[in-house]
LUMTI-50209 format. One record per residue (C-alpha): residue number from 1; residue in three letters; x, y, z; chain. Coordinates in pm, whole numbers. Example, Ala and Ser with C-alpha at 12.3 -4.5 7.8 and 13.67 -1.06 7.14 Angstrom:
+-----+------+--------+--------+--------+-------+
!  nr ! rest !      u !      v !      w ! kette !
+-----+------+--------+--------+--------+-------+
!   1 !  ALA !   1230 !   -450 !    780 !     A !
!   2 !  SER !   1367 !   -106 !    714 !     A !
+-----+------+--------+--------+--------+-------+
***
This chain:
+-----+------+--------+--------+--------+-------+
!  nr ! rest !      u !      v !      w ! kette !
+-----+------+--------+--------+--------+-------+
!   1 !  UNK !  -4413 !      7 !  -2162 !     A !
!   2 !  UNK !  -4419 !    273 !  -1875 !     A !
!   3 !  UNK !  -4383 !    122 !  -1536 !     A !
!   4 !  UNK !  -4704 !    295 !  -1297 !     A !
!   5 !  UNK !  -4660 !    423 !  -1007 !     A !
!   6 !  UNK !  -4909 !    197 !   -886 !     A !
!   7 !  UNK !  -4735 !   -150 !  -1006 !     A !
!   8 !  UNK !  -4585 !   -188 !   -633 !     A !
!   9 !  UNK !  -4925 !   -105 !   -499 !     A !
!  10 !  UNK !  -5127 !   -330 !   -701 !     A !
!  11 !  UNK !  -4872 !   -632 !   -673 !     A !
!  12 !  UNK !  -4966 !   -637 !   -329 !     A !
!  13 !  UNK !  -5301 !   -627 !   -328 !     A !
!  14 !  UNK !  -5526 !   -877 !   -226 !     A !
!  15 !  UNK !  -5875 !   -743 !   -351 !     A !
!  16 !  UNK !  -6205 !   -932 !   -235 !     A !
!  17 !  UNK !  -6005 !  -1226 !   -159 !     A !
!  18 !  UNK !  -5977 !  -1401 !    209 !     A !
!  19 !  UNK !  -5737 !  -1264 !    466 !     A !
!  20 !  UNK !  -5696 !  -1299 !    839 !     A !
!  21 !  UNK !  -5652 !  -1017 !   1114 !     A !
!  22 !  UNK !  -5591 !  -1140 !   1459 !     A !
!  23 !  UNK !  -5733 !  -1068 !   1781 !     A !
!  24 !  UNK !  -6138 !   -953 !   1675 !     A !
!  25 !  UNK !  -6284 !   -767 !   1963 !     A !
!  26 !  UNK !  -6608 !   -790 !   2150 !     A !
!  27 !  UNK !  -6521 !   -512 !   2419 !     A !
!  28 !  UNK !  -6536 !   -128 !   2320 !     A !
!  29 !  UNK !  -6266 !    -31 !   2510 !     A !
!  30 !  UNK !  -5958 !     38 !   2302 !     A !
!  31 !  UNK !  -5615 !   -179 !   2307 !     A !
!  32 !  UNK !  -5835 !   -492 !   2467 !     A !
!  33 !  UNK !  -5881 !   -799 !   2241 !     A !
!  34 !  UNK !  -6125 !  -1093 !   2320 !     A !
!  35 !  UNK !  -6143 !  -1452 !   2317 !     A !
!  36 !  UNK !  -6373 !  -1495 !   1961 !     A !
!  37 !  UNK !  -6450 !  -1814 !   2108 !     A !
!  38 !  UNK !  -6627 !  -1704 !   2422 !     A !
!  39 !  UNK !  -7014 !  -1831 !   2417 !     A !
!  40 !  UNK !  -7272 !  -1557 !   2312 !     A !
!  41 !  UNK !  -7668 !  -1576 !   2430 !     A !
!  42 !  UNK !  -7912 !  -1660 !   2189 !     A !
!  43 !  UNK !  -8009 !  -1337 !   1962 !     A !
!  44 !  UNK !  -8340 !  -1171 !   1797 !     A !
!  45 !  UNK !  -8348 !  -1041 !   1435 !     A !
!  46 !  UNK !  -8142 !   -713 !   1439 !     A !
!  47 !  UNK !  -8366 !   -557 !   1262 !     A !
!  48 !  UNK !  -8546 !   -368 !   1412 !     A !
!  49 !  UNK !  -8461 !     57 !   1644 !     A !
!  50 !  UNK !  -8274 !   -166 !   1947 !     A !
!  51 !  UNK !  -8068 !   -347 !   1711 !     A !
!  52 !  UNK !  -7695 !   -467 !   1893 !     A !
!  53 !  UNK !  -7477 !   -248 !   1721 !     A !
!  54 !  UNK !  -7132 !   -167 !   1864 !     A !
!  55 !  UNK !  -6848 !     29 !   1709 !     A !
!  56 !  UNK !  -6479 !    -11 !   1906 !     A !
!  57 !  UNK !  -6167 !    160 !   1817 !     A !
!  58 !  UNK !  -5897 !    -81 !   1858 !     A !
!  59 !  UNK !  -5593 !    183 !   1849 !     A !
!  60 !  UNK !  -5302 !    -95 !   1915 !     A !
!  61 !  UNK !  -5405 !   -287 !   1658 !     A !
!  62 !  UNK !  -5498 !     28 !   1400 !     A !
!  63 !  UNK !  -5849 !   -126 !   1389 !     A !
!  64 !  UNK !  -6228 !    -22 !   1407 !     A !
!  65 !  UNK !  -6459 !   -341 !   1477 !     A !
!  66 !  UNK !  -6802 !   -343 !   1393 !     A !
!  67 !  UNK !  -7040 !   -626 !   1584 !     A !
!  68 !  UNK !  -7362 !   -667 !   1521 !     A !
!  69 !  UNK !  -7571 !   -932 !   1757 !     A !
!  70 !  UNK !  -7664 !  -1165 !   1864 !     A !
!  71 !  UNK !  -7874 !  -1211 !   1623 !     A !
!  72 !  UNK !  -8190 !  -1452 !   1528 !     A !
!  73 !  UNK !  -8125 !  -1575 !   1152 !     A !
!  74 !  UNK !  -8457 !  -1705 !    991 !     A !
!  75 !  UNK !  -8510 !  -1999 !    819 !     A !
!  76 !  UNK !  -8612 !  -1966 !    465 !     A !
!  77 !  UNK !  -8696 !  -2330 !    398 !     A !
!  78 !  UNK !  -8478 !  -2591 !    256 !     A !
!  79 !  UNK !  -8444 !  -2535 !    -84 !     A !
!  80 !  UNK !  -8268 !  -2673 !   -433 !     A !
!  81 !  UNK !  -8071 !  -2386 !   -513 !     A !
!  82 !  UNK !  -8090 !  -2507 !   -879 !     A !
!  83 !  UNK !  -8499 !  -2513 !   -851 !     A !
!  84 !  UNK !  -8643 !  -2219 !   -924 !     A !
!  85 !  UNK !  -8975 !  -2370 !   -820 !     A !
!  86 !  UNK !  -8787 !  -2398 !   -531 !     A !
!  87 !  UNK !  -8719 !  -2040 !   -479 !     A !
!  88 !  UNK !  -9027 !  -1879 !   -543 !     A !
!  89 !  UNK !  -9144 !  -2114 !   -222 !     A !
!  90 !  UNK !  -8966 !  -1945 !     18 !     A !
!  91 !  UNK !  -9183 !  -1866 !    314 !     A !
!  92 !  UNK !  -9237 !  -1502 !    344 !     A !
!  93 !  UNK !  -8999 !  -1395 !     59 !     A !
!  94 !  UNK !  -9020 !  -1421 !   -305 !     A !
!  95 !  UNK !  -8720 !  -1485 !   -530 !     A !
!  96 !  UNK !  -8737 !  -1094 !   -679 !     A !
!  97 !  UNK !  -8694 !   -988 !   -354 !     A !
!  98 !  UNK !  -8423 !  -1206 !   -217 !     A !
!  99 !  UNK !  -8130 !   -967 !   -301 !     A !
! 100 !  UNK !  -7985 !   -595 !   -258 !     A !
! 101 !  UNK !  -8288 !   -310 !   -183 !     A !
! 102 !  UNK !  -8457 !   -583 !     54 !     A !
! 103 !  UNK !  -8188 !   -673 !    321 !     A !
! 104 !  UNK !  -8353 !   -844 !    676 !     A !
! 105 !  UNK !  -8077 !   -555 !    895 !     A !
! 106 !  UNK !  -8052 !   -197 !    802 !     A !
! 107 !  UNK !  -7855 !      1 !   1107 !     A !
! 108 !  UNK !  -7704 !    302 !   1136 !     A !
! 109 !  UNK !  -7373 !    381 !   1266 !     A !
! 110 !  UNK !  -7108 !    686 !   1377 !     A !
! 111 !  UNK !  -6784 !    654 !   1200 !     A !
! 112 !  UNK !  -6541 !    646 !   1521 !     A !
! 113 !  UNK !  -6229 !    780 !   1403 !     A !
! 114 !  UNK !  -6048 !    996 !   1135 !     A !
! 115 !  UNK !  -5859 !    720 !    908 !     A !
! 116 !  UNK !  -5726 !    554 !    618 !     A !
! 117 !  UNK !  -5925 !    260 !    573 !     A !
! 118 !  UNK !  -5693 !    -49 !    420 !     A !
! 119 !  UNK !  -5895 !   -368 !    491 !     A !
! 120 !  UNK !  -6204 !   -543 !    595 !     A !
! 121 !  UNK !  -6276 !   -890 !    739 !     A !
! 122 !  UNK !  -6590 !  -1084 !    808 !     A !
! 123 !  UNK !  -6650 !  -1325 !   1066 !     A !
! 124 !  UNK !  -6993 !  -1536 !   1114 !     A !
! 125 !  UNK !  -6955 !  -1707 !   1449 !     A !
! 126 !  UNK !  -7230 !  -1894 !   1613 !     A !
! 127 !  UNK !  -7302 !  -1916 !   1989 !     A !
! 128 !  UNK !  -7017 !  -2098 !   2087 !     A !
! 129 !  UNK !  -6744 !  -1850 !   1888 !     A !
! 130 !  UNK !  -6736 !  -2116 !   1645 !     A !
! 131 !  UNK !  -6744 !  -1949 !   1245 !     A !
! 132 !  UNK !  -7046 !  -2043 !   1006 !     A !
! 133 !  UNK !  -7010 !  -2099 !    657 !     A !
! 134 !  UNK !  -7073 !  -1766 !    502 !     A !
! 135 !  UNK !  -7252 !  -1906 !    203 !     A !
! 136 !  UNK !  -7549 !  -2046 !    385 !     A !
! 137 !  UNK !  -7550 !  -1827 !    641 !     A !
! 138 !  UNK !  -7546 !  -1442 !    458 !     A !
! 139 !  UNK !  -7649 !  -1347 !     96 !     A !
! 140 !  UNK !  -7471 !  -1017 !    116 !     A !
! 141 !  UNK !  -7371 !   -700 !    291 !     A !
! 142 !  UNK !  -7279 !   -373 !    276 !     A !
! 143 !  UNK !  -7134 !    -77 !    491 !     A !
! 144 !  UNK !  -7243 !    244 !    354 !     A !
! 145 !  UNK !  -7128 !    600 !    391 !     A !
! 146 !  UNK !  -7462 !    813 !    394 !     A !
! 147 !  UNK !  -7208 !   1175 !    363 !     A !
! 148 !  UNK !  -7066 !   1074 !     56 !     A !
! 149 !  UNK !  -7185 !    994 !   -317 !     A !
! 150 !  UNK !  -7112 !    706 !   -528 !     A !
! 151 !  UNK !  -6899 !    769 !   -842 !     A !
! 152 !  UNK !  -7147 !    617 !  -1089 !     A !
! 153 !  UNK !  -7502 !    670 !   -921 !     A !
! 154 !  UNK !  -7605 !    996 !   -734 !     A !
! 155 !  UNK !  -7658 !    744 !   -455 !     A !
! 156 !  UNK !  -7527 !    693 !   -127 !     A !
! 157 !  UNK !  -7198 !    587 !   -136 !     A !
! 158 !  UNK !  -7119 !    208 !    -60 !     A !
! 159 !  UNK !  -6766 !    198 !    122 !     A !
! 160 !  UNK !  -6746 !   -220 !     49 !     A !
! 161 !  UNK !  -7014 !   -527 !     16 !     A !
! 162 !  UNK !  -6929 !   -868 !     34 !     A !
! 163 !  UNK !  -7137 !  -1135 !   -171 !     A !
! 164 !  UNK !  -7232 !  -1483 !    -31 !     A !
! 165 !  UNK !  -6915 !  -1616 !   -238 !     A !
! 166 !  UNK !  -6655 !  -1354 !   -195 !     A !
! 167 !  UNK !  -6405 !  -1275 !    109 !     A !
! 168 !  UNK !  -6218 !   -993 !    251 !     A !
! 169 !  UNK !  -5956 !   -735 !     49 !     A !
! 170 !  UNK !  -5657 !   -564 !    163 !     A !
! 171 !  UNK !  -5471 !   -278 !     44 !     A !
! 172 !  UNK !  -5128 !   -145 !    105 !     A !
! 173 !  UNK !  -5042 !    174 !    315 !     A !
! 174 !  UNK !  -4951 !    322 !     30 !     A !
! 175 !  UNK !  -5367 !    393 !    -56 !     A !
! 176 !  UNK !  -5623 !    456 !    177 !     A !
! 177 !  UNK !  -6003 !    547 !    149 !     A !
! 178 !  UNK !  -6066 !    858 !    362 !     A !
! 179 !  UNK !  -6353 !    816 !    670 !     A !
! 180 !  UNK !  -6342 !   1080 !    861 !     A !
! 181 !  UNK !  -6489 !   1047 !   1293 !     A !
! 182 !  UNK !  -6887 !   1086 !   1287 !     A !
! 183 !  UNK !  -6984 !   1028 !    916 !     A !
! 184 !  UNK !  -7326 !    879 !    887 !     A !
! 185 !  UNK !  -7280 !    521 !    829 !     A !
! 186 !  UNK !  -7511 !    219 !    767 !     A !
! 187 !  UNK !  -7486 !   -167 !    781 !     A !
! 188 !  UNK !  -7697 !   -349 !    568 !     A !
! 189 !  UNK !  -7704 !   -712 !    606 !     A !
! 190 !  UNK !  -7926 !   -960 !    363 !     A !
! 191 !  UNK !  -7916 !  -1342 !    577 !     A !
! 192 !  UNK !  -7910 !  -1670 !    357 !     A !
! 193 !  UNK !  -8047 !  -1940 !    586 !     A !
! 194 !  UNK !  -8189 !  -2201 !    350 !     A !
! 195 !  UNK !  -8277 !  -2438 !    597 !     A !
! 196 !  UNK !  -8625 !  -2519 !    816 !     A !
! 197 !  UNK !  -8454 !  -2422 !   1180 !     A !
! 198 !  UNK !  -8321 !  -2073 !   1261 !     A !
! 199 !  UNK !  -8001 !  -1981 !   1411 !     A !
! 200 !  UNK !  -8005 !  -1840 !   1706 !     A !
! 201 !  UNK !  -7728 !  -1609 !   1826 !     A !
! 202 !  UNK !  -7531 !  -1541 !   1514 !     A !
! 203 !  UNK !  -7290 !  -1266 !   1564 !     A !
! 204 !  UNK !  -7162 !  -1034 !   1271 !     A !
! 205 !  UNK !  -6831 !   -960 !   1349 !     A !
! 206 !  UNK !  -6643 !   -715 !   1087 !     A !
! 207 !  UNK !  -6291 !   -579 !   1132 !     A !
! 208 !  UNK !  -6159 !   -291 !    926 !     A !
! 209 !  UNK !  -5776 !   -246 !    970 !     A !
! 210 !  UNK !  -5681 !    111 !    895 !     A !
! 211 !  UNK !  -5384 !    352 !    883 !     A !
! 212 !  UNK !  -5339 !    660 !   1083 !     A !
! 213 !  UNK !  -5477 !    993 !    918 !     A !
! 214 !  UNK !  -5102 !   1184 !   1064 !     A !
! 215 !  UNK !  -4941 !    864 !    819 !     A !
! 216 !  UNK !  -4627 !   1030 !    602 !     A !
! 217 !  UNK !  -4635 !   1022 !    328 !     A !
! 218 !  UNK !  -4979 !   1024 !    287 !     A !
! 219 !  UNK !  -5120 !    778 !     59 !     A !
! 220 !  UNK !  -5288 !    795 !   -234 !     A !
! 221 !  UNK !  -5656 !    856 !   -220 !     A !
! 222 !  UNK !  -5924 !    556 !   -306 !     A !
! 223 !  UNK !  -6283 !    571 !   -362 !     A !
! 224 !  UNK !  -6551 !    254 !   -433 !     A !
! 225 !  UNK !  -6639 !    184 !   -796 !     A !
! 226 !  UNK !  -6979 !     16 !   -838 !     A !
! 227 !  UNK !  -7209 !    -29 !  -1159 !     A !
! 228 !  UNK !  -7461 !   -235 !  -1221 !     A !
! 229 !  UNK !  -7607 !   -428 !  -1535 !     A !
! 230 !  UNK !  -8008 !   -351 !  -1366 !     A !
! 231 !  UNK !  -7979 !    -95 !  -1145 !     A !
! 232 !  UNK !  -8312 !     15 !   -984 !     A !
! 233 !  UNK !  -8296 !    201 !   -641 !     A !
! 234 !  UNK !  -8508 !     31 !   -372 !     A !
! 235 !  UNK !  -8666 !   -224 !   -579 !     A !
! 236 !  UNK !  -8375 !   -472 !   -632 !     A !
! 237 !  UNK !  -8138 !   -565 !   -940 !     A !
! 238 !  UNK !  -8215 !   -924 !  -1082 !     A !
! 239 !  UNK !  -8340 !  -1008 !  -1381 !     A !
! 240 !  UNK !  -8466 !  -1293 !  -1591 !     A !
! 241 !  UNK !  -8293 !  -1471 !  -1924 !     A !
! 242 !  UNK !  -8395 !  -1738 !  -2173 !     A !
! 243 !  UNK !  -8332 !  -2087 !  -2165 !     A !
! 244 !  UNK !  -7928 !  -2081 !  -2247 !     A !
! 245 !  UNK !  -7874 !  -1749 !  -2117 !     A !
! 246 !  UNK !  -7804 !  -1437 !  -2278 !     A !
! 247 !  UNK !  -7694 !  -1099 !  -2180 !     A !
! 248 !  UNK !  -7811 !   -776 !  -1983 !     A !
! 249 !  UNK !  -7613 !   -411 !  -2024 !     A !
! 250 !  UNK !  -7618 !    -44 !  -1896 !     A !
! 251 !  UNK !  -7456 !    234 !  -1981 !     A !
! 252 !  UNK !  -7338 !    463 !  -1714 !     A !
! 253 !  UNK !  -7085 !    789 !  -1695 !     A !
! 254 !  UNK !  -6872 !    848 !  -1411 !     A !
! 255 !  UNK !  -6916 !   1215 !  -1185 !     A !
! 256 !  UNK !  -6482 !   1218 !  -1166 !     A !
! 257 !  UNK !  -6211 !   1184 !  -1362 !     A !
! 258 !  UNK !  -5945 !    881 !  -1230 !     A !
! 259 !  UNK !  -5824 !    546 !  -1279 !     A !
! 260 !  UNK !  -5956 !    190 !  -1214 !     A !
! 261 !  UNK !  -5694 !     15 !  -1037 !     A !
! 262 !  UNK !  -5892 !   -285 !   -941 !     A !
! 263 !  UNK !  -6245 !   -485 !   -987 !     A !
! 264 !  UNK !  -6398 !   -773 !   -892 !     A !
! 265 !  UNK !  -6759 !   -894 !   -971 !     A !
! 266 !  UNK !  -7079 !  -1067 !   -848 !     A !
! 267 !  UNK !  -7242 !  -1266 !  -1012 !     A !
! 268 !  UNK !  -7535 !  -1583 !   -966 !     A !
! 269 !  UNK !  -7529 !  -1932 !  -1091 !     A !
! 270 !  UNK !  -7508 !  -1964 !  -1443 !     A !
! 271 !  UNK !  -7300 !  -1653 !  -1475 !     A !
! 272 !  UNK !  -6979 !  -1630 !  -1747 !     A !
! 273 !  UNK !  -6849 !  -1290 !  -1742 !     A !
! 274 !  UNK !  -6852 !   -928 !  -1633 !     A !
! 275 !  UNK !  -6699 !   -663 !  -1909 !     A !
! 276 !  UNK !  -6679 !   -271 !  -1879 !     A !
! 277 !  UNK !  -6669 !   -131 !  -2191 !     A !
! 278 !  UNK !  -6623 !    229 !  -2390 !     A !
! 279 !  UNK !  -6950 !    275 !  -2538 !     A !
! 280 !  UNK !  -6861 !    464 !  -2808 !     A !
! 281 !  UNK !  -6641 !    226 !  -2986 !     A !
! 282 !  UNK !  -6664 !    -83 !  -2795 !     A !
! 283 !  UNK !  -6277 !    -98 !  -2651 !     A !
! 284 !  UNK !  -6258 !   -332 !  -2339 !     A !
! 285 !  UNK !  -6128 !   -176 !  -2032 !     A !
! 286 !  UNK !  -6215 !   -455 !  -1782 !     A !
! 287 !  UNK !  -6323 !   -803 !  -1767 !     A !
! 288 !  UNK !  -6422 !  -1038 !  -1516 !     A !
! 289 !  UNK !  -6481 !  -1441 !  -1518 !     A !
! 290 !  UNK !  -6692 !  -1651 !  -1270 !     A !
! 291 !  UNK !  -6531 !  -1927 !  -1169 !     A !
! 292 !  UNK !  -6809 !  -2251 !  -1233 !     A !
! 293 !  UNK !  -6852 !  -2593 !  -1144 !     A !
! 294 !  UNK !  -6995 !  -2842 !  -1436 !     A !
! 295 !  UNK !  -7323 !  -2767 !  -1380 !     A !
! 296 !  UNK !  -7312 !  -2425 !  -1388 !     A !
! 297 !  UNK !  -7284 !  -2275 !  -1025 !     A !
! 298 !  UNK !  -7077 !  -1967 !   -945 !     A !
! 299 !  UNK !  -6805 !  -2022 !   -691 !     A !
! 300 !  UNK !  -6623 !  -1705 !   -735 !     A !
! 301 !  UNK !  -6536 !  -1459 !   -960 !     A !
! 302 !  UNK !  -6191 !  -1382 !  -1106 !     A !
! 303 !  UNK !  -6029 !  -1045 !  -1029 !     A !
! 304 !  UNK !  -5898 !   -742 !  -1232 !     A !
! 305 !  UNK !  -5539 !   -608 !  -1130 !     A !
! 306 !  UNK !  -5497 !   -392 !  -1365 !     A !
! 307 !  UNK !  -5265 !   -156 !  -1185 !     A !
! 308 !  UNK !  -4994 !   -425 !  -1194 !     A !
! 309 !  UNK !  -4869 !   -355 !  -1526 !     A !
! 310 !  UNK !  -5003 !     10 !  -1590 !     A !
! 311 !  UNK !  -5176 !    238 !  -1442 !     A !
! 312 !  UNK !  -5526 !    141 !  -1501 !     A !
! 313 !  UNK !  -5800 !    172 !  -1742 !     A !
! 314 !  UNK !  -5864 !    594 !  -1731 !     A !
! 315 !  UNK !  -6229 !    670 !  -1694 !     A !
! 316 !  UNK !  -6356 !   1067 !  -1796 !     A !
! 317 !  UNK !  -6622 !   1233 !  -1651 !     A !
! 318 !  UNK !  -6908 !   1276 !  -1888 !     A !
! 319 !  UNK !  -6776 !   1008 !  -2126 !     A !
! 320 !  UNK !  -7048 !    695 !  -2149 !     A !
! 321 !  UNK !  -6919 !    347 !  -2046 !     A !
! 322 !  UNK !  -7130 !     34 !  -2080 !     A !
! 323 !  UNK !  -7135 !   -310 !  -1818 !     A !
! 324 !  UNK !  -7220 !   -627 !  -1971 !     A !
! 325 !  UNK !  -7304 !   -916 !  -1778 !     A !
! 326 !  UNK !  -7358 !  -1283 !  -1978 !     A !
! 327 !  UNK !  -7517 !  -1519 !  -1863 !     A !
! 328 !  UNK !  -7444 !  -1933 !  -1995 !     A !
! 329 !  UNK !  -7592 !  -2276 !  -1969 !     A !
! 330 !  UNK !  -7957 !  -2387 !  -1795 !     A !
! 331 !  UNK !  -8071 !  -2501 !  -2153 !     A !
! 332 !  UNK !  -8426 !  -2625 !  -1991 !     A !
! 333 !  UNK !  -8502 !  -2380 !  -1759 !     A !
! 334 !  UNK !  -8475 !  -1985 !  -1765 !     A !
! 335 !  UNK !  -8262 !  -1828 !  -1554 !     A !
! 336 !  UNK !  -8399 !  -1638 !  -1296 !     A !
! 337 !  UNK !  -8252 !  -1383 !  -1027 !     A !
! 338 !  UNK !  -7974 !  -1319 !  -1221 !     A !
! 339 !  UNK !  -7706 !  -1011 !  -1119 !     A !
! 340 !  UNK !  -7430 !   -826 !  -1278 !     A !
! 341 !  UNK !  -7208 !   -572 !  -1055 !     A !
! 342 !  UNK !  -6928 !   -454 !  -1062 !     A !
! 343 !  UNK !  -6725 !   -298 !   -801 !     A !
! 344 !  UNK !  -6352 !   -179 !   -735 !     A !
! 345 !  UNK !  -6083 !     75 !   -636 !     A !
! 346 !  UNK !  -6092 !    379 !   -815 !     A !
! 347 !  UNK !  -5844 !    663 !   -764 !     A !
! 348 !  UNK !  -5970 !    989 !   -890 !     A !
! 349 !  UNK !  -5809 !   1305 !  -1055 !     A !
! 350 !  UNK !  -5872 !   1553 !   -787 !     A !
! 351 !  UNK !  -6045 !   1374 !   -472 !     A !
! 352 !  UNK !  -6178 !   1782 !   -439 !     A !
! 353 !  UNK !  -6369 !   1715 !   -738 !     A !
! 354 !  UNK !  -6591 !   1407 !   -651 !     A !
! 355 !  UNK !  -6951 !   1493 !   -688 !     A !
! 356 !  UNK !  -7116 !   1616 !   -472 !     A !
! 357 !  UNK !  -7377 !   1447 !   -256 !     A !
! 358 !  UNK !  -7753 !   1595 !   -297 !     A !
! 359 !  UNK !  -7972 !   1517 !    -22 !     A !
! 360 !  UNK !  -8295 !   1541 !   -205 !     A !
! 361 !  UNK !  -8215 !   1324 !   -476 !     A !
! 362 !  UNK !  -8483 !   1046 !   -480 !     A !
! 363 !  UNK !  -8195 !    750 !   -511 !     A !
! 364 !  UNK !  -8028 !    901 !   -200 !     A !
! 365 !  UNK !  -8388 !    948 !    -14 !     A !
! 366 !  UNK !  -8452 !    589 !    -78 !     A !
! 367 !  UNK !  -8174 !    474 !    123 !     A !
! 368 !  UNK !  -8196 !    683 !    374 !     A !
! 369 !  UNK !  -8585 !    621 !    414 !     A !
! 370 !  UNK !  -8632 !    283 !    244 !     A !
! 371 !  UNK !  -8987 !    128 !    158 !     A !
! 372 !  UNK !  -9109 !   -115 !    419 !     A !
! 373 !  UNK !  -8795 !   -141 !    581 !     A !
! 374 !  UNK !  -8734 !    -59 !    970 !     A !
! 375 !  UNK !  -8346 !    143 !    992 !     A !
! 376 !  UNK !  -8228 !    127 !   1338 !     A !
! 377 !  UNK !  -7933 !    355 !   1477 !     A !
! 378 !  UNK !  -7735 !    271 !   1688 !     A !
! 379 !  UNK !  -7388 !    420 !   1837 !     A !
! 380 !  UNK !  -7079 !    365 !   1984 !     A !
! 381 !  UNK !  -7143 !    184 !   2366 !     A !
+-----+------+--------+--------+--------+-------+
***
C-alpha cells in the first residue's frame, strides 16, 4: 500500500472532537487574555441589528475570538425529548422548525485577519464565567463565509457548525483553510433551552486558533465538505420515518476535484449510520456510526480518518455521489425530526478551481436575506 502524504497529517488530527485552548478573551485588544470567570450582566436575545458581537485578534496566542453576548436564552418548555407530543408543544416553535434554516441569532461579522485557520473551540459560560452544558443549552451553530461557495451546494459556504452533541476539531500546521481580513462572515446560532425559566446572560464564546498566512512551508489547502440527506434552503432539513425507521438519500456532485480527508456526521435520536456512496455502482467511500444508548438516543457520532492510511476517498467534479442516512429502533412511534449531514475536510485539486460563488443564486439569496429572520451586523469594537 502507498503511504499518503497526508498519513502524518491525519494521525494528528482531532476532527469534531473536544479540545482546550487557554486563555479565551473578552477584551479586543490584541496580546491581552481575560479571566473567563469574571461575572457578565444579564443579556437580551442577540437577535436582533444591536446584537453584542465582538471580533479580537489575539496575535500572541495566533488566535481570533468571536463573543457573542450576553445573551437572553428562551425557555422552550420542559419537554420529554423522547415525546414527540412533547415537541410539537413547544411554545412558539414547532418541531419542523426547531433546526438549521430557523436559528434564534443570525449576525454578521468582518473576518479580522489574513490566516490559516487550524481550530475552533466553543465555550457556553453563564453569568458567573461558569460553562453550561452545551446540550441543553445550544442545538447548533454555524460560522459562515458569505464570499465563498460550498463544494456541494451553490450556497454560501459554511466554514464549521457544531451540533448539540459534538465538540471542537483541530488540525495540524501542516493544512490550513484560507480566510482572508474583511470576508463577509455570519454567526448563526440555534439555542436548546428545554426548560420553563430562561437564562439570562449566556455568553457565546468561540476561539479559532490559526497559523500565520507568511507560515513556510505553506500548508496544504482545506475547504468544508457538507451534504445533506434533505437539503432544502431556508425551510429546514428534517424529515419523518415509519415506526422502526428506515432510510432517506440524495444524490449530489461536487463543483472541484480533491480528496476527502476527514468526516464526521450529525445525526438525531434513533440514528444508525451516515454512508457516502458512488452512485453509479454503489462503492462505499465513507461511513459514519452514531454512537447510542439502549434506548436509542444519539450521543455522538463516530469519525472518518481516512487520510491515515491513504490518501482519501477521491471525489470528481461532475461525477454523482449519493448520502444515505438510516434511521433504527422507535418500533411504536414514528420518528420525527430526523437529520442526516455530513460534513468534513476536503482538499481540492486546484484551490483556483473551486466554483465560483454567484450572488443571484436563490440558495445564496436566502442566506443572505432569510425569510422572517432579523440578520444583525456587527464589527470589530
Amino acid at each position: 500500500m502507498v503511504r499518503s502524504p497526508f498519513s502524518p497529517i491525519m494521525r494528528r488530527i482531532a476532527f469534531l472532537s473536544p479540545i482546550a485552548l487557554p486563555g479565551l478573551l473578552a477584551t479586543t485588544a490584541p496580546g491581552l487574555v481575560a479571566d473567563s470567570r469574571a461575572p457578565v450582566p444579564a443579556g437580551r436575545g442577540c437577535a436582533g441589528p444591536d446584537a453584542p458581537l465582538t471580533t479580537t485578534v489575539d496575535s500572541a496566542h495566533d488566535t481570533v475570538i468571536i463573543t457573542l453576548g450576553p445573551c437572553r436564552v428562551p425557555a422552550l418548555g420542559a419537554t420529554d425529548m423522547g415525546s414527540m407530543a412533547g415537541m410539537a408543544g413547544m411554545p412558539g416553535m414547532a418541531m419542523m422548525s426547531h433546526g438549521p434554516g430557523h436559528e434564534d441569532v443570525r449576525v454578521h461579522f468582518r473576518w479580522p485577519a489574513d490566516v490559516w485557520m487550524r481550530s475552533f473551540d466553543l465555550q457556553l459560560l453563564d453569568p458567573a464565567g461558569h460553562r453550561l452544558n452545551q446540550p441543553t443549552t445550544m442545538h447548533h451553530m454555524e460560522v459562515l463565509n458569505f464570499d465563498r461557495r460550498q463544494l456541494v451546494y451553490p450556497m454560501v459556504e459554511r466554514v464549521f457548525g457544531m451540533g448539540e452533541e459534538t465538540g471542537g476539531a483541530a488540525i495540524p500546521k501542516t493544512v490550513g483553510l484560507p480566510l482572508d481580513a474583511g470576508m463577509d462572515m455570519g454567526l448563526y446560532v440555534m439555542w436548546n433551552n428545554h426548560t420553563d425559566r430562561d437564562l439570562d446572560g449566556v455568553t457565546f464564546r468561540l476561539a479559532i486558533r490559526y497559523s500565520p498566512r507568511n507560515l513556510v512551508p505553506r500548508p496544504t489547502i482545506v475547504l468544508p465538505f457538507k451534504a445533506d440527506v434533505n437539503i432544502h434552503p431556508g425551510a429546514g432539513d428534517a424529515f419523518d420515518l415509519p415506526p422502526g425507521g428506515g432510510s432517506r438519500s440524495a444524490v449530489f456532485t461536487v463543483g472541484a476535484s480533491g480528496r476527502l480527508l476527514a468526516v464526521g456526521g450529525h445525526l438525531h435520536d434513533y440514528g444508525k449510520e451516515l454512508r457516502l456512496e458512488d452512485a453509479r455502482n454503489g462503492k462505499v467511500l465513507a461511513r459514519v456510526w452514531a454512537n447510542r444508548t439502549p434506548d436509542g438516543e444519539v450521543t455522538g457520532v463516530t469519525h472518518g480518518l481516512y487520510g491515515v492510511l491513504g490518501r482519501g476517498p477521491h471525489l470528481i467534479a461532475g461525477r454523482p455521489y449519493r448520502l444515505v442516512a438510516v434511521y433504527e429502533g422507535s418500533p411504536a412511534d414514528s420518528i420525527r425530526g430526523a437529520m442526516g449531514l455530513m460534513g468534513g475536510i476536503f482538499a481540492p485539486d486546484h484551490y483556483r478551481r473551486w466554483p465560483k460563488i454567484d450572488r443571484r443564486d436563490p440558495a445564496y439569496l436566502i442566506d443572505l436575506h432569510p425569510p422572517a429572520a432579523t440578520v444583525a451586523t456587527a464589527g470589530t469594537r
